[in-house]
Structures are given as structure tokens and as C-alpha cells.
C-alpha positions as CSV (number, residue, x, y, z in Angstrom):
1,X,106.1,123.2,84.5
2,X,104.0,125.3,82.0
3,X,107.2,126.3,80.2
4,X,107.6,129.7,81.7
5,X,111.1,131.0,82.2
6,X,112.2,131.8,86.1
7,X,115.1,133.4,87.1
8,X,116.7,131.8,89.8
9,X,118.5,134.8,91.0
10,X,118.6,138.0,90.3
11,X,119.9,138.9,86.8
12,X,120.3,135.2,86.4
13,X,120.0,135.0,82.7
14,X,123.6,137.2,82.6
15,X,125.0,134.6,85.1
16,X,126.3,131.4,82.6
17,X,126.8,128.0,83.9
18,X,130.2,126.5,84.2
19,X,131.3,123.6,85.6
20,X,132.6,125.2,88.7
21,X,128.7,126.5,89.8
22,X,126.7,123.9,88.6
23,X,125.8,122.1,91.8
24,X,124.4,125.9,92.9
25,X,122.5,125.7,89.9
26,X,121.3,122.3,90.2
27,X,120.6,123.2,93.5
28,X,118.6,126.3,92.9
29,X,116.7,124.6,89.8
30,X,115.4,121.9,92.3
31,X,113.9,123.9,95.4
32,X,112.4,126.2,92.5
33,X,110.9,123.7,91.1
34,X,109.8,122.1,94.5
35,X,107.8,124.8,95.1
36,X,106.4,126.3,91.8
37,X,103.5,123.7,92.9
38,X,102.7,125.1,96.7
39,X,99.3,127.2,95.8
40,X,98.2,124.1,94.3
41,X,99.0,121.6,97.0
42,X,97.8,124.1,99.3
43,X,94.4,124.1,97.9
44,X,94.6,120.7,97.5
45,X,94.9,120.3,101.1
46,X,92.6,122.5,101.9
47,X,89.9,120.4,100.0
48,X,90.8,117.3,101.0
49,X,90.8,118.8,105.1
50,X,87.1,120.3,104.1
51,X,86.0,116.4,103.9
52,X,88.2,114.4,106.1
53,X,89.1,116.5,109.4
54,X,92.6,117.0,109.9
55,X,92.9,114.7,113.4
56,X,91.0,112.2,112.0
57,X,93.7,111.9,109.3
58,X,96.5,110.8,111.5
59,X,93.8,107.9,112.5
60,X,94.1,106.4,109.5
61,X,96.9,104.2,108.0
62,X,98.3,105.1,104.4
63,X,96.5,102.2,103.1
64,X,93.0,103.3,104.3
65,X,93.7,106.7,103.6
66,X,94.7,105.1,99.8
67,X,91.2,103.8,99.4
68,X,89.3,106.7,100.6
69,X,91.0,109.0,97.8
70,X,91.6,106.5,95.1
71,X,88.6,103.9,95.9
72,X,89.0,100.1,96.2
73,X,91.6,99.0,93.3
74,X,89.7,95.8,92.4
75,X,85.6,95.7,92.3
76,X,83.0,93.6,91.4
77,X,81.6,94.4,87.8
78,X,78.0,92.6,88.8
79,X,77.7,94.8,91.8
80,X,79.0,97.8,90.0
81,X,75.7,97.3,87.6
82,X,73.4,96.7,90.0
83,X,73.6,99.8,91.6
């Protein structure tokens, strides 16, 4: 979050929170929060499906898929010089 106030319903900042709606609340402050990062996962995905095809991703196992964003977690520091 980059600090920026929402209001999670209309004229929300009038509405107070009590004990009674505080699961609505929670509630509302979660899926607004799931999504104030959908342009940027959308983009994301849109990158990544630029370089690896979007079938070709369901080939793949989590693991290989892993390595192919994140590269090999161990390496060799003598091979790493030599290239």
C-alpha cells in the first residue's frame, strides 16, 4: 500500500466501526486490498506470457517454472568467472 486513503464504501469515512460490523469491515479491507495490485500483476503476466507462451506454462512443474524466473539457487563460483 502506498499509504493512500480508500473508501471502502460510499461515504465510508462517516460510517465508524463497532464491534457489531467489524467482520464487514475486515471483510471489505481484505478484497480491497486483494486487488489494489491487479494492474500490476496484470502486466506482470503479460511479460512473463511475452517470453514463455502461455500453454507451454502448464508444461512445466512449479519447480522448473521456479528456476526459469528465479535461476538455479546454488551455482558454481568457478564457472560463474569463467564466463
Amino acid at each position: 500500500s502506498d499509504g493512500t486513503e480508500v473508501e471502502l464504501i460510499p461515504n465510508g469515512r462517516d460510517v465508524p466501526v463497532t464491534f457489531h460490523n467489524r467482520h464487514w469491515y475486515v471483510e471489505l479491507v481484505l478484497q480491497c486490498r486483494l486487488k489494489e495490485s491487479a494492474a500490476q500483476l496484470t502486466a506482470l503476466v503479460k511479460g512473463f506470457h511475452s517470453v514463455v507462451p502461455p500453454h507451454a506454462v502448464s508444461l512445466l512443474t512449479w519447480q522448473q517454472l521456479e528456476v526459469l524466473v528465479c535461476g538455479k539457487p546454488d551455482f558454481d563460483l568457478e564457472d560463474l568467472k569463467a564466463t
